[in-house]
N, C-alpha and C positions, 0 to 999 in steps of 0.2 A: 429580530432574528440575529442571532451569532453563528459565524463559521467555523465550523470545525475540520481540522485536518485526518483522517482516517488513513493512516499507513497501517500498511500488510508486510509483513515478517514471514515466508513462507516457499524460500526459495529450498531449501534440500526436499520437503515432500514433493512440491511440480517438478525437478526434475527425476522423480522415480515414476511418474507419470506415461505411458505410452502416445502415440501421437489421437488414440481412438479417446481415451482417458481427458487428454487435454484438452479436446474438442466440448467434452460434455463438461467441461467448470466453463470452458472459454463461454458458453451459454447461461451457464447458471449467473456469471461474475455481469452479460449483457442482460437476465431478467432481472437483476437487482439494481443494474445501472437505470434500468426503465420502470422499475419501482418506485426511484427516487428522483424521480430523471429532475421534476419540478421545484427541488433543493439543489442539483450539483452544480457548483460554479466549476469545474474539473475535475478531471478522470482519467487517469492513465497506467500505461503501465511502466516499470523504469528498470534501464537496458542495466545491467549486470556490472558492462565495463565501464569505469569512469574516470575523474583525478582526484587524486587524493593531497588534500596540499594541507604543508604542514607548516611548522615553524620550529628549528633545530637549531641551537647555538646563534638564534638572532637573525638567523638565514631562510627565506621562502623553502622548501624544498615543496616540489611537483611531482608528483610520481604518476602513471599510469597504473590502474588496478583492474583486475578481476573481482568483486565482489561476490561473484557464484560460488555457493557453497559456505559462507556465511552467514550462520543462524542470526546475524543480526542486520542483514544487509534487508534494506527496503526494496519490497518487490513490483509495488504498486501502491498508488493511493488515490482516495475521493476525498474533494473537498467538496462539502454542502452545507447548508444551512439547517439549522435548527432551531426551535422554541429553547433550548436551555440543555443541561446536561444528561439528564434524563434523557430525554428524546435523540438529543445524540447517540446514547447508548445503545437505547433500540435499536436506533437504524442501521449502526454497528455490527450489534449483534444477529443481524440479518447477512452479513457480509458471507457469500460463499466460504470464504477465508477459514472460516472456523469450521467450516463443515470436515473439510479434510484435515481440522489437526495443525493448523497456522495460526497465529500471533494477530491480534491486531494492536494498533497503537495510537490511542485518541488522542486529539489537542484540540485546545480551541485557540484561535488563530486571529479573530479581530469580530467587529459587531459588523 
């Protein structure tokens, strides 16, 4: 089996999302975590604000970010196991994520 990383790209559609709206992915996102449940080595979802650290003129710099509203910021991801790339794709393409119109972002990540 190999690991693959599945990040989701999909933060400006959830937040135009209602809180009744949110409720019914936040199910959809746990019937497909219980789909897979037998592959995921992790699953989560990841907070908006973080650090951003760079390297400027040969100097660390740190910054604190807001990532929200960033079409390219990761919003969540599952790492599981697969037979190969194929099968990753599948399982993938199962991802709520896509249903409303979000990004996914495959990798595979070690054996």
């Amino acid at each position: 089996m190999t690991i693959y990383v599945l990040m989701m790209l999909d933060d400006d559609i959830w937040q135009t999302f209602d809180a009744d709206e949110q409720a019914t992915w936040i199910q959809k996102y746990r019937e497909f975590a219980k789909s897979i449940d037998d592959r995921i080595v992790k699953a989560d979802p990841i907070n908006t604000v973080g650090q951003m650290i760079t390297v400027e003129n040969g100097e660390v710099k740190v910054e604190m970010r807001d990532f929200a509203g960033d079409p390219n910021h990761i919003t969540g991801y599952f790492i599981y196991q697969a037979e190969g790339w194929d099968e990753a794709v599948e399982i993938a393409k199962q991802c709520p994520t896509l249903q409303y119109g979000g990004r996914i972002e495959l990798r595979m990540v070690g054996h």
